[in-house]
Wavefront OBJ file of the C-alpha trace (Angstrom):
o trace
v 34.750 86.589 122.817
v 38.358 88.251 122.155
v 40.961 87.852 124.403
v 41.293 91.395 124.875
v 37.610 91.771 125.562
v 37.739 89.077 128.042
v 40.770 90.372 129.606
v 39.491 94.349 129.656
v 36.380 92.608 131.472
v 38.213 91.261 134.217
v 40.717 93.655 134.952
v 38.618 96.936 135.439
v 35.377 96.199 137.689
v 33.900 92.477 137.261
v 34.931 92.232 141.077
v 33.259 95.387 142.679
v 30.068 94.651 142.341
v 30.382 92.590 145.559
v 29.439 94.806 147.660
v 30.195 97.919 145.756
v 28.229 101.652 146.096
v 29.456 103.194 142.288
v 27.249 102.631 139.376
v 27.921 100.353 137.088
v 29.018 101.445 133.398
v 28.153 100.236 129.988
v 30.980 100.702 127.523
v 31.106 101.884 124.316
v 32.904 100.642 120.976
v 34.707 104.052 121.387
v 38.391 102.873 121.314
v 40.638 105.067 124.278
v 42.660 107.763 123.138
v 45.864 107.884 122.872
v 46.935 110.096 125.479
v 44.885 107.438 128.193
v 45.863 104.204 126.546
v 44.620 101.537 129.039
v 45.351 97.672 129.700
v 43.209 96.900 126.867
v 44.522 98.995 124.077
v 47.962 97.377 125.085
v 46.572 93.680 125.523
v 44.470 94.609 121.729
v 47.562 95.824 119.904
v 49.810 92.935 121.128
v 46.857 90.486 120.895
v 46.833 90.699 117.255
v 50.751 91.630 116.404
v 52.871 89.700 119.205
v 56.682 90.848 118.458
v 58.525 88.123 117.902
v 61.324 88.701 120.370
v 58.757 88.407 123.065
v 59.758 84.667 124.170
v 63.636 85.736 124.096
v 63.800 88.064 127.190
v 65.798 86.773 129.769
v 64.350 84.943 132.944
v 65.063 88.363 134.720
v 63.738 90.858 132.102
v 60.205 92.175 132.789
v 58.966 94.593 129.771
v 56.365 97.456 130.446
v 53.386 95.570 129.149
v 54.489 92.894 131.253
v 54.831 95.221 134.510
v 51.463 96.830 133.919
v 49.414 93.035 133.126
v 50.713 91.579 135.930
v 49.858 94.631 137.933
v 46.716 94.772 136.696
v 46.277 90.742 137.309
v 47.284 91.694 141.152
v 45.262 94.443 141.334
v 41.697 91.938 140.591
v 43.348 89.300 142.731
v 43.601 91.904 146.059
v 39.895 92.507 145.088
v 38.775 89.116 145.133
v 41.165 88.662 148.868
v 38.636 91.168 150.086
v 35.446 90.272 148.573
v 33.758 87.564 151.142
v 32.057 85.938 148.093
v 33.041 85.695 144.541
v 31.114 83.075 142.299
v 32.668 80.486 140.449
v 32.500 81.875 136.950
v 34.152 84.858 138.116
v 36.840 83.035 139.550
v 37.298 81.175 136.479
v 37.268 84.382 134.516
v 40.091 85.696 136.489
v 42.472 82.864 136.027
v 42.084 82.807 132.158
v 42.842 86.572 132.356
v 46.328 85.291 134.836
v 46.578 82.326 131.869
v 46.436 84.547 129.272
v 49.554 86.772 130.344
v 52.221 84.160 130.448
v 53.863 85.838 127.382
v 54.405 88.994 129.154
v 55.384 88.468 132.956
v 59.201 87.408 133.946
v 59.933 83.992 132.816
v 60.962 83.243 136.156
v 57.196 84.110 137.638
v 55.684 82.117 135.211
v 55.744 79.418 137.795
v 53.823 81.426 140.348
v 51.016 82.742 138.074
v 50.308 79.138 136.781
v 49.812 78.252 140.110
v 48.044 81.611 141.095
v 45.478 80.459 138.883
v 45.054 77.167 139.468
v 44.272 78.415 142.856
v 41.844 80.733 141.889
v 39.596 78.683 140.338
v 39.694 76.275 143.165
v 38.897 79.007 145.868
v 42.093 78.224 147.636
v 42.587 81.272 149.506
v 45.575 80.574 151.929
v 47.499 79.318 148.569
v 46.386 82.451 146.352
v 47.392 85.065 149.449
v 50.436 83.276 149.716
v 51.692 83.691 146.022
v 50.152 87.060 146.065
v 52.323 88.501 148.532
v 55.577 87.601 146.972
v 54.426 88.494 143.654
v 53.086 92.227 144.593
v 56.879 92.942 145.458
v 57.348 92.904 141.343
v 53.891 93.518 140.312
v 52.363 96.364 142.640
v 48.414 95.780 142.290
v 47.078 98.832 139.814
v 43.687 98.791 139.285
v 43.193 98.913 134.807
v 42.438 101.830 133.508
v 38.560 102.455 132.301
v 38.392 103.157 128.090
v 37.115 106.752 127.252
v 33.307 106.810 127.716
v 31.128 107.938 124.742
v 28.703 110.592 125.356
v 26.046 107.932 124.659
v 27.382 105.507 127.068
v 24.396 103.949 129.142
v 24.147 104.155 132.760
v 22.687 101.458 134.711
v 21.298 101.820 138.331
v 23.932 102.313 141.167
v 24.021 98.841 143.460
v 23.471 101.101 146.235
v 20.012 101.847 145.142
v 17.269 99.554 146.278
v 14.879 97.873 143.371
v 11.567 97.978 144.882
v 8.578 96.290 143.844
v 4.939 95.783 145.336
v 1.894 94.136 144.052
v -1.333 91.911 145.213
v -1.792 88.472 144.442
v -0.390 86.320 142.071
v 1.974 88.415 140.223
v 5.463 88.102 137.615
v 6.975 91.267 138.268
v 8.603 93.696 135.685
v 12.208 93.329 134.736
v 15.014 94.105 136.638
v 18.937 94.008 136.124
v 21.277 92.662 138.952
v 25.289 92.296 138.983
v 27.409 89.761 139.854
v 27.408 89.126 143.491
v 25.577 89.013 146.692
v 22.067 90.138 146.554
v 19.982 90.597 149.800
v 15.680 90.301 148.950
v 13.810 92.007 151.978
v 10.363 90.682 151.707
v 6.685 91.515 153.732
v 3.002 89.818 152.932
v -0.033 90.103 154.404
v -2.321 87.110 153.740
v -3.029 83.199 155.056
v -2.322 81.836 152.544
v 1.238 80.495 150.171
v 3.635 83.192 149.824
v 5.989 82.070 147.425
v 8.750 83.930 145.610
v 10.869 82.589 142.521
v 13.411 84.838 141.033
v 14.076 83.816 136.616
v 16.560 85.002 134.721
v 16.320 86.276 131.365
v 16.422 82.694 129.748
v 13.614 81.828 131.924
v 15.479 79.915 134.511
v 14.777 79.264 138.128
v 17.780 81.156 139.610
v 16.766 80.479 143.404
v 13.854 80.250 145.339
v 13.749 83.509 147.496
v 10.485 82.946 149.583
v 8.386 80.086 150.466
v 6.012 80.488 153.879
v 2.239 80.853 154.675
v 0.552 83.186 156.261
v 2.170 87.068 157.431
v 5.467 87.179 156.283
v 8.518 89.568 156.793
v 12.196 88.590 156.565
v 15.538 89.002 154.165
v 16.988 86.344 151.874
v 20.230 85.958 149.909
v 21.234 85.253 146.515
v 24.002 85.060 144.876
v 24.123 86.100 141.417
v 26.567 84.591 139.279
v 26.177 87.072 136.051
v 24.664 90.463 135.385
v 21.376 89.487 133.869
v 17.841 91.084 133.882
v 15.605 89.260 136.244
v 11.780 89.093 137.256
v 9.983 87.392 140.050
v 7.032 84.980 140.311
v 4.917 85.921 143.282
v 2.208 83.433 144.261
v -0.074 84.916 146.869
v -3.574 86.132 147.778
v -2.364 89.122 149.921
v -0.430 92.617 149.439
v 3.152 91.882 149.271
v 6.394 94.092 149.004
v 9.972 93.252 148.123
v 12.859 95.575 147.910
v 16.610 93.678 146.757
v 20.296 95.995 147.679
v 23.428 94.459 146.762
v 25.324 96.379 148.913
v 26.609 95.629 152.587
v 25.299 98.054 155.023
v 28.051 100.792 156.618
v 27.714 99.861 160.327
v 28.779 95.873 160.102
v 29.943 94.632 163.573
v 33.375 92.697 164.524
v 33.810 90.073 166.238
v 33.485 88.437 168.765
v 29.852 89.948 168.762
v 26.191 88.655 168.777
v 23.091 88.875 166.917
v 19.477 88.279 167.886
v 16.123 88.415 165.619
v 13.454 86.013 164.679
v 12.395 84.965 161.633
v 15.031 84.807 158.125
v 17.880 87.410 158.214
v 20.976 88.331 156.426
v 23.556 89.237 158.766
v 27.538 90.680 157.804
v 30.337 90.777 160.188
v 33.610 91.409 160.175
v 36.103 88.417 161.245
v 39.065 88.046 161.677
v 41.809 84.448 160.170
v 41.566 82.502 162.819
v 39.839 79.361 164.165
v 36.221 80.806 164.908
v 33.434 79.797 167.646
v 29.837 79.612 166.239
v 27.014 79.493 169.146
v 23.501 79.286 168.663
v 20.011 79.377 170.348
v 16.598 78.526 168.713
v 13.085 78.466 170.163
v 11.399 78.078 166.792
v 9.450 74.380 165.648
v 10.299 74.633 162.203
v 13.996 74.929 160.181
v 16.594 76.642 161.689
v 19.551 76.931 159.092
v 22.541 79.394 159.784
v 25.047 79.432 156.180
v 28.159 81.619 156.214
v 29.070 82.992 152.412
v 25.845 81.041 150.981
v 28.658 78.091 150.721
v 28.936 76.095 153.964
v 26.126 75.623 157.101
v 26.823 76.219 160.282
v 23.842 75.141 161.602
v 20.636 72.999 160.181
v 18.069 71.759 162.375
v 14.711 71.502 163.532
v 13.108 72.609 166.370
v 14.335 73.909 169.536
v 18.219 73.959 169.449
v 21.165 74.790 171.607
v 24.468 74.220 170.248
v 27.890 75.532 168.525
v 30.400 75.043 166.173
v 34.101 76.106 164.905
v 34.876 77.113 161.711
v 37.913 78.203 160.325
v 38.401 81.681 158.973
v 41.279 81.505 155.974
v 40.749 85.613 155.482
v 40.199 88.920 157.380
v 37.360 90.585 155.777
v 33.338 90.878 155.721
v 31.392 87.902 155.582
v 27.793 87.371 155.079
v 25.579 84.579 157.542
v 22.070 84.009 156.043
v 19.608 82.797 158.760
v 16.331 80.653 157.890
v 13.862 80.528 160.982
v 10.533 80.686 162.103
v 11.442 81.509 165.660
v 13.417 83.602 167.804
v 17.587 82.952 167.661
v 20.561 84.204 168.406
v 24.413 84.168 167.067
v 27.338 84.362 169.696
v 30.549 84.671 167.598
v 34.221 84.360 169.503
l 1 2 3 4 5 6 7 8 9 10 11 12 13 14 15 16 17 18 19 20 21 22 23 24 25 26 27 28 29 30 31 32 33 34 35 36 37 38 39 40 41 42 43 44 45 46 47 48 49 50 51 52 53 54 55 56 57 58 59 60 61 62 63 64 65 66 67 68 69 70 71 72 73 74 75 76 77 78 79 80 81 82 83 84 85 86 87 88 89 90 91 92 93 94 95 96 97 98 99 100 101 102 103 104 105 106 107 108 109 110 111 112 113 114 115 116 117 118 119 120 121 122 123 124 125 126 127 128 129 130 131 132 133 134 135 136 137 138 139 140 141 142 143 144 145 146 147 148 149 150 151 152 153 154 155 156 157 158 159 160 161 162 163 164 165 166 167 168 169 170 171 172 173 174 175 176 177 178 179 180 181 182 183 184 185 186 187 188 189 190 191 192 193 194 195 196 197 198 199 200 201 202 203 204 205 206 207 208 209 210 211 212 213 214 215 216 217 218 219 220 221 222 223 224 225 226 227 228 229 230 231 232 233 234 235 236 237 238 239 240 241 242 243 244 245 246 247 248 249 250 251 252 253 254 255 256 257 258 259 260 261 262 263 264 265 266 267 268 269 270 271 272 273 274 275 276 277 278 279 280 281 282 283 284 285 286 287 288 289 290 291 292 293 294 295 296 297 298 299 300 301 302 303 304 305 306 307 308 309 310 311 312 313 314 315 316 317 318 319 320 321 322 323 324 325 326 327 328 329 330 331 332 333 334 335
Protein backbone atom coordinates (compact mmCIF):
# COMPACT_ATOMS: atom_id res chain seq x y z
CA UNK A 1 0.00 0.00 0.00
CA UNK A 2 1.04 3.84 -0.64
CA UNK A 3 1.90 5.93 1.98
CA UNK A 4 -0.70 8.27 1.16
CA UNK A 5 -3.29 5.53 1.06
CA UNK A 6 -2.21 4.32 4.35
CA UNK A 7 -2.09 7.67 5.78
CA UNK A 8 -5.74 8.90 4.16
CA UNK A 9 -6.90 5.52 5.97
CA UNK A 10 -5.97 6.49 9.27
CA UNK A 11 -6.63 9.97 9.46
CA UNK A 12 -10.39 10.17 8.37
CA UNK A 13 -12.53 7.30 10.18
CA UNK A 14 -10.45 3.93 10.92
CA UNK A 15 -11.19 4.97 14.67
CA UNK A 16 -15.06 5.54 14.71
CA UNK A 17 -16.16 2.49 14.17
CA UNK A 18 -15.74 1.85 17.92
CA UNK A 19 -18.71 2.53 18.88
CA UNK A 20 -19.83 4.75 16.11
CA UNK A 21 -23.79 5.31 14.73
CA UNK A 22 -22.75 6.86 10.87
CA UNK A 23 -22.42 4.48 8.06
CA UNK A 24 -19.48 3.53 6.91
CA UNK A 25 -18.23 4.72 3.30
CA UNK A 26 -16.49 3.03 0.49
CA UNK A 27 -14.29 5.39 -1.49
CA UNK A 28 -13.83 5.89 -4.84
CA UNK A 29 -10.62 6.35 -7.16
CA UNK A 30 -12.28 9.81 -7.75
CA UNK A 31 -9.34 12.14 -6.80
CA UNK A 32 -10.86 15.48 -4.53
CA UNK A 33 -11.27 18.57 -6.25
CA UNK A 34 -9.48 21.23 -6.02
CA UNK A 35 -11.53 23.60 -4.28
CA UNK A 36 -11.78 20.65 -1.14
CA UNK A 37 -8.22 19.45 -1.30
CA UNK A 38 -7.93 17.13 1.77
CA UNK A 39 -4.95 15.58 3.91
CA UNK A 40 -4.46 13.15 1.26
CA UNK A 41 -4.17 15.17 -1.86
CA UNK A 42 -1.47 17.14 0.21
CA UNK A 43 0.30 13.94 1.75
CA UNK A 44 -0.06 12.42 -2.40
CA UNK A 45 1.48 15.48 -4.03
CA UNK A 46 4.36 15.77 -1.48
CA UNK A 47 4.61 11.94 -1.27
CA UNK A 48 5.87 11.72 -4.68
CA UNK A 49 7.69 15.38 -5.18
CA UNK A 50 9.19 16.25 -1.56
CA UNK A 51 10.76 19.96 -2.06
CA UNK A 52 14.00 19.86 -1.28
CA UNK A 53 14.16 22.69 1.22
CA UNK A 54 11.89 20.66 3.39
CA UNK A 55 14.76 19.44 5.93
CA UNK A 56 16.16 23.21 6.09
CA UNK A 57 13.33 24.94 8.09
CA UNK A 58 14.37 26.06 11.25
CA UNK A 59 13.67 24.11 14.60
CA UNK A 60 10.86 26.80 15.08
CA UNK A 61 9.32 26.92 11.55
CA UNK A 62 6.12 24.84 11.13
CA UNK A 63 4.84 24.95 7.28
CA UNK A 64 1.03 24.52 6.43
CA UNK A 65 1.27 20.89 5.46
CA UNK A 66 3.02 20.45 8.55
CA UNK A 67 0.23 22.34 10.73
CA UNK A 68 -2.59 20.46 9.06
CA UNK A 69 -0.63 16.55 9.41
CA UNK A 70 0.06 17.03 12.72
CA UNK A 71 -3.44 18.25 13.29
CA UNK A 72 -4.80 15.65 11.61
CA UNK A 73 -2.33 13.05 13.58
CA UNK A 74 -3.97 14.75 16.91
CA UNK A 75 -7.18 14.68 15.74
CA UNK A 76 -7.03 10.28 15.42
CA UNK A 77 -5.02 10.31 18.61
CA UNK A 78 -8.09 12.29 20.74
CA UNK A 79 -10.21 9.53 19.04
CA UNK A 80 -8.36 6.68 20.15
CA UNK A 81 -8.17 8.70 24.12
CA UNK A 82 -11.89 8.17 23.91
CA UNK A 83 -12.41 4.92 22.34
CA UNK A 84 -12.36 2.22 25.43
CA UNK A 85 -10.92 -0.36 22.96
CA UNK A 86 -8.80 -0.01 19.95
CA UNK A 87 -7.07 -3.27 18.56
CA UNK A 88 -3.58 -3.64 18.07
CA UNK A 89 -3.33 -3.29 14.32
CA UNK A 90 -5.05 -0.14 14.55
CA UNK A 91 -2.79 1.14 16.97
CA UNK A 92 0.03 0.19 14.91
CA UNK A 93 -1.57 1.82 11.93
CA UNK A 94 -1.74 5.05 13.70
CA UNK A 95 1.84 5.33 14.70
CA UNK A 96 3.19 4.65 11.12
CA UNK A 97 0.77 7.43 10.03
CA UNK A 98 2.67 9.76 13.33
CA UNK A 99 6.15 8.01 11.75
CA UNK A 100 5.46 8.94 8.53
CA UNK A 101 5.13 12.85 9.19
CA UNK A 102 8.49 13.55 10.67
CA UNK A 103 9.37 15.57 7.51
CA UNK A 104 6.66 17.97 8.05
CA UNK A 105 6.10 18.81 11.88
CA UNK A 106 8.61 21.40 13.79
CA UNK A 107 11.97 19.95 14.13
CA UNK A 108 11.78 20.66 17.63
CA UNK A 109 8.47 18.21 18.07
CA UNK A 110 10.04 15.62 16.34
CA UNK A 111 11.05 14.36 19.71
CA UNK A 112 7.51 14.16 21.00
CA UNK A 113 5.87 12.42 17.98
CA UNK A 114 8.63 9.67 18.01
CA UNK A 115 7.70 9.05 21.31
CA UNK A 116 3.87 9.61 20.69
CA UNK A 117 4.16 6.66 18.68
CA UNK A 118 6.11 4.49 20.36
CA UNK A 119 3.43 4.86 22.88
CA UNK A 120 0.76 4.12 20.76
CA UNK A 121 1.63 0.98 19.73
CA UNK A 122 2.34 -0.07 23.22
CA UNK A 123 -1.17 1.07 24.57
CA UNK A 124 0.49 3.39 26.98
CA UNK A 125 -2.20 5.70 27.65
CA UNK A 126 -0.98 7.95 30.61
CA UNK A 127 2.32 8.51 28.30
CA UNK A 128 0.27 9.20 24.94
CA UNK A 129 -2.30 11.78 26.97
CA UNK A 130 0.60 13.27 28.36
CA UNK A 131 2.44 14.21 25.02
CA UNK A 132 -0.90 14.88 23.57
CA UNK A 133 -1.72 17.69 25.65
CA UNK A 134 1.35 19.69 25.07
CA UNK A 135 1.36 18.97 21.52
CA UNK A 136 -2.49 20.09 20.79
CA UNK A 137 -1.25 23.67 21.92
CA UNK A 138 0.65 23.68 18.24
CA UNK A 139 -1.31 21.11 16.52
CA UNK A 140 -5.16 21.69 17.36
CA UNK A 141 -6.79 18.11 16.63
CA UNK A 142 -8.80 18.54 13.02
CA UNK A 143 -10.45 15.70 12.01
CA UNK A 144 -9.05 14.98 7.79
CA UNK A 145 -11.10 15.91 5.40
CA UNK A 146 -13.24 13.00 3.45
CA UNK A 147 -12.20 12.89 -0.69
CA UNK A 148 -15.22 13.83 -2.99
CA UNK A 149 -17.56 10.79 -3.19
CA UNK A 150 -18.43 9.40 -6.68
CA UNK A 151 -21.96 8.99 -7.48
CA UNK A 152 -21.21 5.24 -7.56
CA UNK A 153 -19.64 5.15 -4.25
CA UNK A 154 -20.96 2.01 -2.25
CA UNK A 155 -22.67 2.24 0.95
CA UNK A 156 -22.27 -0.32 3.49
CA UNK A 157 -24.72 -0.93 6.45
CA UNK A 158 -24.73 1.75 9.29
CA UNK A 159 -23.03 0.04 12.68
CA UNK A 160 -26.08 1.12 14.30
CA UNK A 161 -28.12 -1.37 12.48
CA UNK A 162 -28.41 -4.82 13.92
CA UNK A 163 -27.36 -7.98 11.50
CA UNK A 164 -29.87 -10.50 12.32
CA UNK A 165 -29.88 -13.99 11.51
CA UNK A 166 -32.11 -17.12 12.49
CA UNK A 167 -32.09 -20.66 11.43
CA UNK A 168 -32.71 -24.46 12.80
CA UNK A 169 -30.13 -26.87 13.29
CA UNK A 170 -26.85 -27.16 12.13
CA UNK A 171 -26.35 -24.19 10.04
CA UNK A 172 -23.16 -21.75 8.33
CA UNK A 173 -24.90 -18.65 8.00
CA UNK A 174 -24.77 -16.17 5.00
CA UNK A 175 -22.13 -13.51 4.84
CA UNK A 176 -21.88 -10.61 6.74
CA UNK A 177 -19.43 -7.51 6.93
CA UNK A 178 -18.25 -6.12 10.39
CA UNK A 179 -15.77 -3.05 11.20
CA UNK A 180 -13.08 -2.69 13.27
CA UNK A 181 -14.04 -2.74 16.83
CA UNK A 182 -16.22 -4.02 19.51
CA UNK A 183 -18.94 -6.25 18.41
CA UNK A 184 -21.71 -7.41 20.88
CA UNK A 185 -23.55 -11.16 19.53
CA UNK A 186 -27.02 -11.45 21.37
CA UNK A 187 -27.86 -15.05 21.06
CA UNK A 188 -31.30 -17.40 22.03
CA UNK A 189 -31.79 -21.44 21.33
CA UNK A 190 -34.26 -23.63 22.09
CA UNK A 191 -33.07 -27.26 22.22
CA UNK A 192 -31.11 -29.96 24.75
CA UNK A 193 -28.73 -30.38 23.07
CA UNK A 194 -24.84 -28.45 21.96
CA UNK A 195 -25.36 -24.98 21.03
CA UNK A 196 -22.29 -23.91 19.62
CA UNK A 197 -21.41 -20.75 17.71
CA UNK A 198 -18.04 -20.06 15.71
CA UNK A 199 -17.69 -16.83 13.93
CA UNK A 200 -14.85 -17.25 10.36
CA UNK A 201 -13.59 -14.72 8.59
CA UNK A 202 -13.35 -14.48 5.01
CA UNK A 203 -10.03 -16.58 4.86
CA UNK A 204 -11.81 -19.18 6.73
CA UNK A 205 -10.38 -18.52 10.10
CA UNK A 206 -11.71 -19.15 13.54
CA UNK A 207 -12.01 -15.49 14.68
CA UNK A 208 -13.56 -16.37 18.24
CA UNK A 209 -15.77 -18.71 19.63
CA UNK A 210 -19.06 -16.75 20.39
CA UNK A 211 -21.28 -19.55 21.99
CA UNK A 212 -20.69 -22.82 23.52
CA UNK A 213 -23.64 -24.23 26.12
CA UNK A 214 -26.32 -27.03 26.11
CA UNK A 215 -29.58 -26.94 26.43
CA UNK A 216 -31.99 -23.30 26.33
CA UNK A 217 -29.80 -20.64 25.77
CA UNK A 218 -30.06 -16.74 25.84
CA UNK A 219 -27.21 -14.32 26.58
CA UNK A 220 -24.71 -11.57 24.76
CA UNK A 221 -21.06 -12.10 23.87
CA UNK A 222 -18.21 -9.84 22.73
CA UNK A 223 -15.81 -9.72 20.04
CA UNK A 224 -13.48 -7.72 19.05
CA UNK A 225 -12.83 -7.33 15.52
CA UNK A 226 -9.52 -6.38 14.51
CA UNK A 227 -10.30 -5.57 10.58
CA UNK A 228 -13.36 -4.92 8.48
CA UNK A 229 -13.88 -8.30 6.92
CA UNK A 230 -17.02 -10.27 5.78
CA UNK A 231 -17.85 -12.93 8.26
CA UNK A 232 -20.24 -16.06 8.64
CA UNK A 233 -21.09 -18.25 11.54
CA UNK A 234 -21.06 -22.02 12.20
CA UNK A 235 -24.08 -22.95 14.23
CA UNK A 236 -24.15 -26.49 15.61
CA UNK A 237 -27.52 -27.28 17.09
CA UNK A 238 -30.71 -29.37 16.92
CA UNK A 239 -33.08 -26.48 17.97
CA UNK A 240 -34.38 -22.95 16.55
CA UNK A 241 -31.78 -20.46 17.24
CA UNK A 242 -31.50 -16.58 16.70
CA UNK A 243 -28.55 -14.21 16.77
CA UNK A 244 -28.57 -10.55 16.18
CA UNK A 245 -24.65 -8.67 16.42
CA UNK A 246 -24.66 -4.26 17.00
CA UNK A 247 -21.44 -2.66 17.23
CA UNK A 248 -22.64 0.18 18.79
CA UNK A 249 -22.81 1.12 22.64
CA UNK A 250 -26.28 1.65 23.77
CA UNK A 251 -27.38 5.59 24.66
CA UNK A 252 -28.34 5.11 28.34
CA UNK A 253 -24.73 3.69 29.78
CA UNK A 254 -24.54 4.23 33.60
CA UNK A 255 -21.59 6.01 35.73
CA UNK A 256 -20.09 5.02 38.34
CA UNK A 257 -20.06 4.04 41.20
CA UNK A 258 -23.18 1.94 40.06
CA UNK A 259 -24.27 -1.79 39.97
CA UNK A 260 -25.43 -4.36 37.69
CA UNK A 261 -27.37 -7.56 38.22
CA UNK A 262 -28.45 -10.42 35.56
CA UNK A 263 -27.80 -14.05 35.16
CA UNK A 264 -26.42 -15.78 32.59
CA UNK A 265 -23.47 -14.03 29.85
CA UNK A 266 -23.83 -10.21 29.43
CA UNK A 267 -22.09 -7.31 27.95
CA UNK A 268 -22.24 -4.48 30.17
CA UNK A 269 -20.71 -0.49 29.39
CA UNK A 270 -20.16 2.06 31.98
CA UNK A 271 -18.81 5.09 32.26
CA UNK A 272 -15.65 5.51 34.74
CA UNK A 273 -13.90 7.75 35.74
CA UNK A 274 -9.14 7.81 36.13
CA UNK A 275 -8.89 6.73 39.23
CA UNK A 276 -8.07 3.65 41.35
CA UNK A 277 -11.43 1.58 40.92
CA UNK A 278 -13.31 -1.03 43.35
CA UNK A 279 -14.62 -4.20 41.56
CA UNK A 280 -17.24 -6.31 43.81
CA UNK A 281 -18.84 -9.34 42.89
CA UNK A 282 -21.51 -11.99 43.84
CA UNK A 283 -22.14 -15.41 42.11
CA UNK A 284 -24.61 -18.18 42.90
CA UNK A 285 -23.94 -20.08 39.69
CA UNK A 286 -21.86 -23.88 39.69
CA UNK A 287 -20.23 -23.34 36.58
CA UNK A 288 -17.60 -20.33 35.21
CA UNK A 289 -18.01 -17.10 36.37
CA UNK A 290 -15.56 -14.75 34.36
CA UNK A 291 -15.98 -10.84 34.56
CA UNK A 292 -13.20 -9.09 31.65
CA UNK A 293 -13.09 -5.30 31.37
CA UNK A 294 -12.11 -4.10 27.53
CA UNK A 295 -11.91 -7.97 26.42
CA UNK A 296 -8.08 -7.38 27.72
CA UNK A 297 -7.73 -8.01 31.47
CA UNK A 298 -10.17 -10.30 34.07
CA UNK A 299 -11.47 -9.11 36.87
CA UNK A 300 -12.85 -12.05 38.00
CA UNK A 301 -12.50 -16.01 36.98
CA UNK A 302 -13.87 -18.62 39.03
CA UNK A 303 -16.00 -21.41 39.65
CA UNK A 304 -18.82 -21.84 41.59
CA UNK A 305 -20.33 -19.82 44.21
CA UNK A 306 -18.18 -16.63 44.73
CA UNK A 307 -18.00 -13.56 46.87
CA UNK A 308 -15.21 -11.31 46.36
CA UNK A 309 -13.60 -7.91 44.84
CA UNK A 310 -10.93 -6.35 43.27
CA UNK A 311 -9.16 -2.83 42.31
CA UNK A 312 -8.21 -1.90 39.13
CA UNK A 313 -6.78 1.08 37.95
CA UNK A 314 -8.54 3.34 35.51
CA UNK A 315 -5.64 5.33 33.28
CA UNK A 316 -8.75 7.20 31.23
CA UNK A 317 -12.23 8.80 31.67
CA UNK A 318 -14.40 7.29 29.13
CA UNK A 319 -16.82 4.17 28.33
CA UNK A 320 -15.66 0.87 28.99
CA UNK A 321 -17.07 -2.41 28.15
CA UNK A 322 -17.22 -5.60 31.08
CA UNK A 323 -18.16 -8.92 29.36
CA UNK A 324 -19.70 -11.38 31.90
CA UNK A 325 -19.61 -15.36 31.37
CA UNK A 326 -22.10 -17.17 33.86
CA UNK A 327 -24.50 -19.70 34.30
CA UNK A 328 -25.99 -18.18 37.40
CA UNK A 329 -27.27 -15.19 38.90
CA UNK A 330 -24.43 -12.17 39.68
CA UNK A 331 -23.99 -8.96 40.37
CA UNK A 332 -21.30 -5.95 39.77
CA UNK A 333 -20.85 -3.22 42.58
CA UNK A 334 -18.47 -0.61 41.05
CA UNK A 335 -16.95 2.38 43.50
Amino acid sequence: MKRYGMIAMILSIVLTVGCSNGSGVKQSDKPPSPENKSTQEIVKSTDDNQPEEVNSKSEEELSEIGQLYGSNVMYSIKVYLEKPIVPEDLRIKISDSIEYGYDWYRKKDISDFKALAKHIKNDDRDRVKEIYDKLILTYPPKKAEEPEKDSESETTVSSAEPILLSGKGDSATDSFSLKPGIAIFESSYTGESNFIVHLFNSDGDRVKGVVNTIGTYKGKTLVVIDEEDEFMLNVKSDGKWEISIVQSAPSDIKSSPTKFSGSGDDVLFVNLDAKLTKFSFTHSGESNFIVRINDQKSLANEIGEYNGSVAQKISDPGVYVLSVKSEGEWTIDID
